[in-house]
KOLVEX-680318 format. One record per residue (C-alpha): x, y, z; residue number from 1; residue in three letters. Coordinates in steps of 0.05 Angstrom, whole numbers, plus 5000, padded with zeros to 4 digits. Layout:
# residues N
    xx    yy    zz  resi  resn
     X     Y     Z   NUM   Ala
...
# end
This chain:
# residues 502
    xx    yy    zz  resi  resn
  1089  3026  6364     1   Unk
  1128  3096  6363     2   Unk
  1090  3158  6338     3   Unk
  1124  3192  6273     4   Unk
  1156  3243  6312     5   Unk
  1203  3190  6350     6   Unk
  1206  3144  6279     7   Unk
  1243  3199  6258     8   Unk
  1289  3222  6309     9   Unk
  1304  3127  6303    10   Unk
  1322  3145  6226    11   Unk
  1378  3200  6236    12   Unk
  1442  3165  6229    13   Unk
  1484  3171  6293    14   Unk
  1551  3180  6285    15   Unk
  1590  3155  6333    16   Unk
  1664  3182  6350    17   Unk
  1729  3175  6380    18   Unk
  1790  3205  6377    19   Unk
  1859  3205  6418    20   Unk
  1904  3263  6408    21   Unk
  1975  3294  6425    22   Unk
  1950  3337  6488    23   Unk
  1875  3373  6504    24   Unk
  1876  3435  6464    25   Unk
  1846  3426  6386    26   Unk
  1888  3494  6376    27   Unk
  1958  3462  6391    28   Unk
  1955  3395  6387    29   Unk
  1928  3345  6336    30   Unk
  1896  3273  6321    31   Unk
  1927  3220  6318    32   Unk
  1870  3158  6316    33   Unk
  1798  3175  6299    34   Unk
  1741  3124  6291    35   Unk
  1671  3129  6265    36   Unk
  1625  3074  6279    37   Unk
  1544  3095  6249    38   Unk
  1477  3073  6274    39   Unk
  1402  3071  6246    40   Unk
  1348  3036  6271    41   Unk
  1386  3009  6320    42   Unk
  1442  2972  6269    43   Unk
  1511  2982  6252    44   Unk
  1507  3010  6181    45   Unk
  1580  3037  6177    46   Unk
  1649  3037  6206    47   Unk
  1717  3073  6196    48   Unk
  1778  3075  6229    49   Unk
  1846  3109  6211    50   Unk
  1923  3128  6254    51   Unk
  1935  3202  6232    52   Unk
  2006  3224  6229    53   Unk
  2009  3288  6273    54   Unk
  2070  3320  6252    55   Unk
  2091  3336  6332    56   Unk
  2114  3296  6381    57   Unk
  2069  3248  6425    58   Unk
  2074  3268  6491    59   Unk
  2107  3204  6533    60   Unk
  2033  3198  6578    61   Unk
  1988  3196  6513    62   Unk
  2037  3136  6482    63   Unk
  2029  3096  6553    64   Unk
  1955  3118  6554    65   Unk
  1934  3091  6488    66   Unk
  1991  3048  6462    67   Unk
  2011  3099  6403    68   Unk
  2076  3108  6386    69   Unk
  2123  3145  6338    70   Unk
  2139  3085  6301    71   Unk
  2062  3061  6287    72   Unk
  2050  3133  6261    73   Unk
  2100  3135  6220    74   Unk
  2061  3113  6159    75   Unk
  1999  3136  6177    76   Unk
  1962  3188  6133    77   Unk
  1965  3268  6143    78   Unk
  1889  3277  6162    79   Unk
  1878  3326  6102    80   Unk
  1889  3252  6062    81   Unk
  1825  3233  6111    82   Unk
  1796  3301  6119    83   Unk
  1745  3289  6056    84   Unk
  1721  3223  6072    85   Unk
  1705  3238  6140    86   Unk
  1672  3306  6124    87   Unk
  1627  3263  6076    88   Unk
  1612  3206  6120    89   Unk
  1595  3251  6182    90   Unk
  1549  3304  6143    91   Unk
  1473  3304  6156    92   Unk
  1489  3266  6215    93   Unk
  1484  3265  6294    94   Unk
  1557  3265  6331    95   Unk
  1558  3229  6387    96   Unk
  1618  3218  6434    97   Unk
  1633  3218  6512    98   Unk
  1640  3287  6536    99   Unk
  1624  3307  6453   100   Unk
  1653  3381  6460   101   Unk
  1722  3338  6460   102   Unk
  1719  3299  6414   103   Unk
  1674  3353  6371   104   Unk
  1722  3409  6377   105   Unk
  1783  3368  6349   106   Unk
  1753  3343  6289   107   Unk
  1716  3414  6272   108   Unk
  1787  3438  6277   109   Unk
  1823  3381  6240   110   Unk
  1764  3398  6182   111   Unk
  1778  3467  6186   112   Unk
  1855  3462  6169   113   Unk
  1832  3413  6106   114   Unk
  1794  3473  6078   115   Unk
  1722  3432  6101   116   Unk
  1670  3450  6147   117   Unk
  1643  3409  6206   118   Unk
  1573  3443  6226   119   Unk
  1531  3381  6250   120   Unk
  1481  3365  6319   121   Unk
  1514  3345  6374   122   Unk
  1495  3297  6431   123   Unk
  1537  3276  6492   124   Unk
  1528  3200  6519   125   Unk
  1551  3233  6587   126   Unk
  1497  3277  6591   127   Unk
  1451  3225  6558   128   Unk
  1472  3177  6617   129   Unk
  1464  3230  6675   130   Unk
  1389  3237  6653   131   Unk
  1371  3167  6646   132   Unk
  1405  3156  6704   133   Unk
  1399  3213  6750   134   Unk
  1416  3173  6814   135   Unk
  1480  3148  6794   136   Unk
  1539  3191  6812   137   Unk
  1595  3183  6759   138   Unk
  1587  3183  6677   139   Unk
  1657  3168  6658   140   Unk
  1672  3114  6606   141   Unk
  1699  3071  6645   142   Unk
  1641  3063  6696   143   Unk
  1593  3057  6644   144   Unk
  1626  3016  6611   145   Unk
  1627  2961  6682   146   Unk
  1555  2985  6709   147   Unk
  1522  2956  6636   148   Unk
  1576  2899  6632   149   Unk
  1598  2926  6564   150   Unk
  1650  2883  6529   151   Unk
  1708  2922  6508   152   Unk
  1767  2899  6458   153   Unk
  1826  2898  6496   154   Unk
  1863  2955  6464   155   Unk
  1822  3004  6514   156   Unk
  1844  3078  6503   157   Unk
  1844  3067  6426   158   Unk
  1784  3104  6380   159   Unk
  1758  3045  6352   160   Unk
  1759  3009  6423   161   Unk
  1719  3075  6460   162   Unk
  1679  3087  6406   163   Unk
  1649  3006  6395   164   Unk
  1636  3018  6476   165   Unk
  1599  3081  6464   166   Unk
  1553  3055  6404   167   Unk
  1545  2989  6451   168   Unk
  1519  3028  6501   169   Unk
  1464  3059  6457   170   Unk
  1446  2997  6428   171   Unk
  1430  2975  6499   172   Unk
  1402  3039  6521   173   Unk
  1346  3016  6461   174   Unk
  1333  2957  6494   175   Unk
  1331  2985  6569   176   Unk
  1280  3040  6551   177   Unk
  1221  3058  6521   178   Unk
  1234  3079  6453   179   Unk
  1194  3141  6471   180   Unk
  1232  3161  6529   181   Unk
  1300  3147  6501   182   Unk
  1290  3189  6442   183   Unk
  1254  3243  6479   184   Unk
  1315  3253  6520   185   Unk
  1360  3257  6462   186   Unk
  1311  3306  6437   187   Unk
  1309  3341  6502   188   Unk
  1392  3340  6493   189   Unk
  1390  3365  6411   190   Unk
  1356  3421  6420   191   Unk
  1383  3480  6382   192   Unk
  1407  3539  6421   193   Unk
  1380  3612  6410   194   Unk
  1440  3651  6382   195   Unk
  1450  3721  6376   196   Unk
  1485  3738  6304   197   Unk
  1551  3755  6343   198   Unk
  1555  3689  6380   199   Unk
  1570  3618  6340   200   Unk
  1561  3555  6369   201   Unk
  1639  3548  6390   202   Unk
  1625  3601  6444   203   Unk
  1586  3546  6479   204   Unk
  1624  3487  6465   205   Unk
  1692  3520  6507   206   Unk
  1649  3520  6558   207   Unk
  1685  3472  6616   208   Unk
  1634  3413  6634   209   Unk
  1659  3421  6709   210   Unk
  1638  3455  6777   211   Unk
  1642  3532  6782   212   Unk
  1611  3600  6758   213   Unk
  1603  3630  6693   214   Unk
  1587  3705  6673   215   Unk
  1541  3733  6613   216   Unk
  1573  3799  6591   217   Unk
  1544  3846  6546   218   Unk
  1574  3886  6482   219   Unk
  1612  3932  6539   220   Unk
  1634  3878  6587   221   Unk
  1587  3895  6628   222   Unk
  1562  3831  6676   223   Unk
  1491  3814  6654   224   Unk
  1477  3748  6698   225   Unk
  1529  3708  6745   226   Unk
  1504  3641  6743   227   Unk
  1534  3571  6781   228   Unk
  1529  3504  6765   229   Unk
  1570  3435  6777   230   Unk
  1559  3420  6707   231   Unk
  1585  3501  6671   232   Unk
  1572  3475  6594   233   Unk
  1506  3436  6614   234   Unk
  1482  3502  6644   235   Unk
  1505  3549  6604   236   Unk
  1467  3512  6541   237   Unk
  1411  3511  6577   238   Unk
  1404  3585  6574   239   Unk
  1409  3584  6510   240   Unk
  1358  3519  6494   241   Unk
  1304  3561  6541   242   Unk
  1296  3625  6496   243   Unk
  1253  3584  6452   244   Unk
  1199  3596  6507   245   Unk
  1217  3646  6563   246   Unk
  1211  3712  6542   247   Unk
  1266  3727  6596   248   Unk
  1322  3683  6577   249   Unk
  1313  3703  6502   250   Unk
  1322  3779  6525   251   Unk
  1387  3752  6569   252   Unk
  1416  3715  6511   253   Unk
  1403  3761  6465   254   Unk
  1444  3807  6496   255   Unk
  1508  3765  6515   256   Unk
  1570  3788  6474   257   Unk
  1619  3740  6512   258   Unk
  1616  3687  6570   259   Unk
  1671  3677  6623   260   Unk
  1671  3625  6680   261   Unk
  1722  3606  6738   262   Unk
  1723  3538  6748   263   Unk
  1715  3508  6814   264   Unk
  1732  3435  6853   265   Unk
  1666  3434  6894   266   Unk
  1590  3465  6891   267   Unk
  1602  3499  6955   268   Unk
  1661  3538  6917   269   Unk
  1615  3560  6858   270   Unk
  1559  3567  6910   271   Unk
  1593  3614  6949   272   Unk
  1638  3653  6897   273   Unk
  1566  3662  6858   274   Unk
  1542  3700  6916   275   Unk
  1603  3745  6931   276   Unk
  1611  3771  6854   277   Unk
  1536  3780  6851   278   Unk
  1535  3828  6902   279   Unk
  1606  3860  6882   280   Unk
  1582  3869  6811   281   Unk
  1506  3859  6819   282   Unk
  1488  3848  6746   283   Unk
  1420  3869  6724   284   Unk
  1386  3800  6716   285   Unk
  1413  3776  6789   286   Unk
  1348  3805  6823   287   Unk
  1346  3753  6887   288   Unk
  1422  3744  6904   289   Unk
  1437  3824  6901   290   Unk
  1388  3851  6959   291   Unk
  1431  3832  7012   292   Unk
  1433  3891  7028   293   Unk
  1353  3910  7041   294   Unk
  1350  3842  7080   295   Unk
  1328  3849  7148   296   Unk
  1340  3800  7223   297   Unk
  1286  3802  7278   298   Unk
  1319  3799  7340   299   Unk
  1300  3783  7412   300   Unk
  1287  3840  7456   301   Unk
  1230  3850  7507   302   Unk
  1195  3902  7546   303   Unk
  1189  3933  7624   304   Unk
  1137  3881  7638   305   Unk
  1179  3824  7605   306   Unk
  1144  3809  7543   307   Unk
  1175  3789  7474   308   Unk
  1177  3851  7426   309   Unk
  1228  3830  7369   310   Unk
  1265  3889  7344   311   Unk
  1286  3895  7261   312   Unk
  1351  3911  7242   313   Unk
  1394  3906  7177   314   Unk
  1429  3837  7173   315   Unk
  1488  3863  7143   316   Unk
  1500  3900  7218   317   Unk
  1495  3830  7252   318   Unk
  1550  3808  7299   319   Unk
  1571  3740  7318   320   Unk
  1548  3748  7383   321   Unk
  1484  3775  7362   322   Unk
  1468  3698  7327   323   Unk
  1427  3666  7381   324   Unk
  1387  3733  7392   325   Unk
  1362  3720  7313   326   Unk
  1291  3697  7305   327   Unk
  1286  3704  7232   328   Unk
  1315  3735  7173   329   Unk
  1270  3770  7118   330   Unk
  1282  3796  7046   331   Unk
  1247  3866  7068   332   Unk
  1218  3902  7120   333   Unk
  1160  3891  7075   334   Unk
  1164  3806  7075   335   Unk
  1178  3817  7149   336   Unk
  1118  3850  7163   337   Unk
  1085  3805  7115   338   Unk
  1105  3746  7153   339   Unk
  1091  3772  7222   340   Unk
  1021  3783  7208   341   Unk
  1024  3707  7185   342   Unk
  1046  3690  7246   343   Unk
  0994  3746  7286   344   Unk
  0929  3704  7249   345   Unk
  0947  3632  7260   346   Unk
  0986  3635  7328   347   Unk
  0950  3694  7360   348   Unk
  1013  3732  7372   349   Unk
  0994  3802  7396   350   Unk
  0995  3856  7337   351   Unk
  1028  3904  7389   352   Unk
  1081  3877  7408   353   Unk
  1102  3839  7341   354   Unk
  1102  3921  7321   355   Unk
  1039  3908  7272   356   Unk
  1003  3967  7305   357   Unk
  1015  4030  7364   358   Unk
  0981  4047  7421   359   Unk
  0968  4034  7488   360   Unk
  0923  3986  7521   361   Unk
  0890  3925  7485   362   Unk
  0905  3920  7418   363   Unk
  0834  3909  7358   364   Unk
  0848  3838  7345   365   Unk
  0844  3827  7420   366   Unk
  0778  3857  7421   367   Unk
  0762  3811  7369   368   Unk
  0784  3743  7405   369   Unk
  0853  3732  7363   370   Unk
  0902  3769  7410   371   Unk
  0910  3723  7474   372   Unk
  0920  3792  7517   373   Unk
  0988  3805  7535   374   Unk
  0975  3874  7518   375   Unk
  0927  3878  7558   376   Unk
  0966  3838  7620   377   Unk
  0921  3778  7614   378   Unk
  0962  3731  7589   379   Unk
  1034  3734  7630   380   Unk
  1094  3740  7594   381   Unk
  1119  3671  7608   382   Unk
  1062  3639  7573   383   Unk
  1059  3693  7507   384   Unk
  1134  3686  7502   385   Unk
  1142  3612  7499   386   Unk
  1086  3614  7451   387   Unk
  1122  3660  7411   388   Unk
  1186  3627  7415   389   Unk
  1144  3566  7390   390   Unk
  1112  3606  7343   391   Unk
  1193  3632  7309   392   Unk
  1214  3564  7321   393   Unk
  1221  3545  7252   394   Unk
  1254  3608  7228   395   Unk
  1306  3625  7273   396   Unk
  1379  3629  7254   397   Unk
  1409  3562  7284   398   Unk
  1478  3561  7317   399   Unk
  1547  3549  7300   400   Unk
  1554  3472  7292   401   Unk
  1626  3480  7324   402   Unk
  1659  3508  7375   403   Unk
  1717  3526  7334   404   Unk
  1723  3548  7257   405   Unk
  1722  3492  7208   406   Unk
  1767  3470  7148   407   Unk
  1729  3455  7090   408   Unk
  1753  3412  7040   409   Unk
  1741  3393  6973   410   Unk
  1796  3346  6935   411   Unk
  1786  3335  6857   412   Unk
  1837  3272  6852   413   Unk
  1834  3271  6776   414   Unk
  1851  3346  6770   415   Unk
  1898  3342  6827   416   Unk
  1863  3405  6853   417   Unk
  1843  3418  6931   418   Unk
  1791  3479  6949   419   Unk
  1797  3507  7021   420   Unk
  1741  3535  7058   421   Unk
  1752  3570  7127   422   Unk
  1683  3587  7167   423   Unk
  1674  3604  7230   424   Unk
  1598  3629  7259   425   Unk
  1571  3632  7191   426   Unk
  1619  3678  7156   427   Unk
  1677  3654  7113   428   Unk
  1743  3668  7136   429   Unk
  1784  3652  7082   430   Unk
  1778  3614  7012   431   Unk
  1847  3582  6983   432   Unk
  1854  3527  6918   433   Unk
  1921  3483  6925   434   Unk
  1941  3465  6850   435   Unk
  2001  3441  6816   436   Unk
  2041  3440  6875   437   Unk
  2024  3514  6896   438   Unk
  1972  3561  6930   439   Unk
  1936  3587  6866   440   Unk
  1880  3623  6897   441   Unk
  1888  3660  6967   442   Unk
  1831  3701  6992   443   Unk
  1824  3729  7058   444   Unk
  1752  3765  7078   445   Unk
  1731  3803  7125   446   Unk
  1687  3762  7185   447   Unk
  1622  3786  7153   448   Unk
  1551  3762  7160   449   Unk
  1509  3746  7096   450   Unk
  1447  3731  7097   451   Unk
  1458  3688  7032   452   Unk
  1527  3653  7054   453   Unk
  1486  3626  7123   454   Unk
  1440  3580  7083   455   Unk
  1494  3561  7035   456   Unk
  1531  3533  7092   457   Unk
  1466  3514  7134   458   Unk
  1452  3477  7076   459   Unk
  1516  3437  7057   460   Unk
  1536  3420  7135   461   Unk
  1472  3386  7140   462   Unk
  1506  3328  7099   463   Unk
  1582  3349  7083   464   Unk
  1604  3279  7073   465   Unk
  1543  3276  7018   466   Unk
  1572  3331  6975   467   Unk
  1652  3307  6977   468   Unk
  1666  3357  7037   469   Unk
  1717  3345  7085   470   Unk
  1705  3386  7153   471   Unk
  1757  3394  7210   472   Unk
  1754  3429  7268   473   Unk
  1811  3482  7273   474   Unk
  1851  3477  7337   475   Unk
  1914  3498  7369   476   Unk
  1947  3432  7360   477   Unk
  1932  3417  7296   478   Unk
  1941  3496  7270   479   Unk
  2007  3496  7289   480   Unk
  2028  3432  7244   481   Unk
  1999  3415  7183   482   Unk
  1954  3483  7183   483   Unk
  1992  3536  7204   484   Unk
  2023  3547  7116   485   Unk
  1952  3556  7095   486   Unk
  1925  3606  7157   487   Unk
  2001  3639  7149   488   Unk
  1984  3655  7084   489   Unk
  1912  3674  7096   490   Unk
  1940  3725  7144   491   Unk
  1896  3683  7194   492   Unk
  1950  3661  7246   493   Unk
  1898  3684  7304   494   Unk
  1861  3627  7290   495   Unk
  1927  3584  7321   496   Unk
  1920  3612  7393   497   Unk
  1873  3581  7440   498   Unk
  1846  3646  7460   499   Unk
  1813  3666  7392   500   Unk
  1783  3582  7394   501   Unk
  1754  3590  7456   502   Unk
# end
């Protein structure tokens, strides 16, 4: 038996929609088929349908897409003749489509020419999928649509068609899951945002739902928060859905005047362009990804008698050759030491020559039994320093996985869009996106280390394959064909000559 909470959310009437228009922006082009099929307690209580006459042309890839045409419009009615009805039938309702902002945004803007207003809950069976679902990889219609063995009329691509498959897939959602958890994760998806008087909900819904990074700006412009995500709207909403209860997310939101984003193919892209306009604007709530600077390596160095005494110096003065030296990498000289006296109480590393303490002679905690005595020659420097190489073991900077830069790429087939990654010992070489036939995004950068851009890439070459990446090694041969364009126009044509491989 449900509890009252979730008997209510089972007696909103869902609204389920469709709609196929001239082209993707609700600005500039219009609607030409809408449908409206409505659930409650789990029953078709209502259904509408309607061709709108669009008063522009239809685009020849919507009229092969859907099967509209012209002619079949041409006696259709002008929406405002609709505009009423469907204002009526969808108030005090939930809208529900497949990626909702679409379908959402066209009829709110259809409404608004007819003089009514559309201001109702949304909820996205895309997003309502991905939760239930979380270990399935792709949302789109037509996957769901085969994965639950959803019957379809065969006039796919038309509103009624999409929107019977959508309202089929809730019904069997109801029967899949607990009525508690489905309804809880609708909820979880309803929730209202936390708006500041100068932002309205439309901010949010232009918000792509793709891969990249998006940017909180205050009443000046100013960059409050750079943020990344693979899923930009999901994200960006959930700033807004957590000021109910974090004190710090309210105080963000609260301040946002406008939010921008740059859209990306990959997570690696947003991953990485995240970190480089953090710490080329470092916006006040970006606290973790803007000390770059303060960070600090350990590296190998020893004494007269041979011992290990790491040395500290700022990362950002790393060089590639300096890599294998690394034995760890710390936010401050303050975590460093923090961590070394971790590593001084359970491994028994001296204090004196981890630089814990000065002097000459035996250092206190040998005195006390926790120092095995290299500073005091008792322990020989073979034994300490393979225990302290054991000891850093877990923390030091691993290298290259190549013996030549790599080509990193990321190909989004249904945007016909291609991201280009060149790395080479942990730094990024270059960054290039290949789109509509040309190089729209060419970025050359200098061979820097980053503290931040080593465990993005540590990270993703663990599995590349596992997060879409393509990797090729760069060599001669292969530069000098298909390659040599892209490193041409990177102003990397070193990278062709076997000398700067080796």
């Amino acid at each position: 038996m449900m509890g009252k909470h979730y008997t209510i959310m089972d007696d909103r009437i869902l609204s389920f929609v469709d709609v196929e228009t001239t082209g993707g922006s609700p600005l500039s082009h219009r609607v030409i088929d809408v449908a409206i099929i409505q659930v409650q307690h789990g029953r078709i209580i209502r259904e509408f349908q309607s061709l709108v006459q669009p008063h522009q042309p239809i685009p020849q890839f919507i009229e092969t897409l859907t099967g509209i045409s012209a002619d079949m419009l041409a006696d259709a009615p002008n929406f405002e003749d609709i505009a009423e009805e469907i204002s009526s039938m969808l108030e005090g309702t939930i809208f529900v489509a497949h990626n909702v902002q679409f379908d959402y945004s066209f009829l709110k803007q259809e409404c608004a020419r007819a003089g009514f207003s559309l201001n109702i809950p949304q909820l996205c069976t895309v997003r309502l999928s991905r939760h239930l679902f979380p270990t399935e990889k792709k949302h789109n219609l037509d996957i769901v649509i085969r994965r639950n063995g959803l019957e379809v009329p065969a006039n796919r691509h038309r509103a009624y068609a999409d929107t019977r498959a959508i309202a089929d897939f809730y019904l069997l959602l109801r029967e899949r899951f607990p009525h508690e958890i489905l309804f809880a994760t609708m909820e979880k998806l309803l929730k209202k945002y936390v708006l500041p008087s100068h932002m309205q909900e439309e901010d949010l819904e232009k918000v792509p739902e793709r891969p990249g990074i998006y940017v909180f700006h205050d009443q000046e412009g100013t960059p409050l928060y750079i943020g990344k995500s693979i899923h930009l709207k999901e994200r960006v909403c959930q700033h807004f859905a957590k000021a109910h209860h974090s004190a710090k997310e309210l105080a963000l939101v609260m301040r946002t005047h406008t939010i921008t984003w740059e859209e990306t193919v990959s997570e690696l892209g947003a991953l990485l362009l995240e970190s480089k306009l953090v710490k080329e604007q470092s916006p006040h709530y970006n606290r973790r990804l803007r000390r770059d600077g303060q960070s600090i390596a350990l590296k190998t160095a020893y004494s007269a008698e041979g011992y290990l005494v790491p040395t500290a110096h700022p990362v950002s003065e790393l060089k590639s050759h300096e890599f294998g030296d690394v034995l760890g990498m710390y936010r401050s000289v303050a975590h460093m030491r923090k961590q070394l006296a971790t590593l001084h109480k359970e491994q028994k590393l001296c204090s004196h020559m981890l630089g814990l303490s000065k002097g000459t002679g035996p250092c206190f905690s040998h005195s006390l039994g926790n120092c095995a005595g290299p500073c005091a020659q008792v322990e020989a420097p073979s034994s300490y320093n393979a225990r302290a190489f054991e000891a850093f073991s877990t923390t030091r900077l691993h290298p290259w996985p190549s013996k030549t830069p790599l080509l990193i790429r990321h190909i989004d087939e249904e945007g016909g869009r291609v991201e280009c990654v060149i790395a080479h010992d942990w730094c990024i070489l270059g960054v290039a996106t290949y789109e509509g036939g040309e190089w729209t995004r060419m970025e050359k950068m200098e061979k820097h280390f980053d503290k931040d851009v080593y465990l993005i890439l540590r990270q993703f070459l663990k599995r590349p394959d596992a997060r879409g990446g393509i990797c090729t090694p760069i060599r001669p041969n292969m530069a000098r064909g298909e390659m040599s364009e892209l490193l041409t126009m990177l102003g990397l044509t070193d990278l062709m000559t076997a000398e700067s491989l080796s």
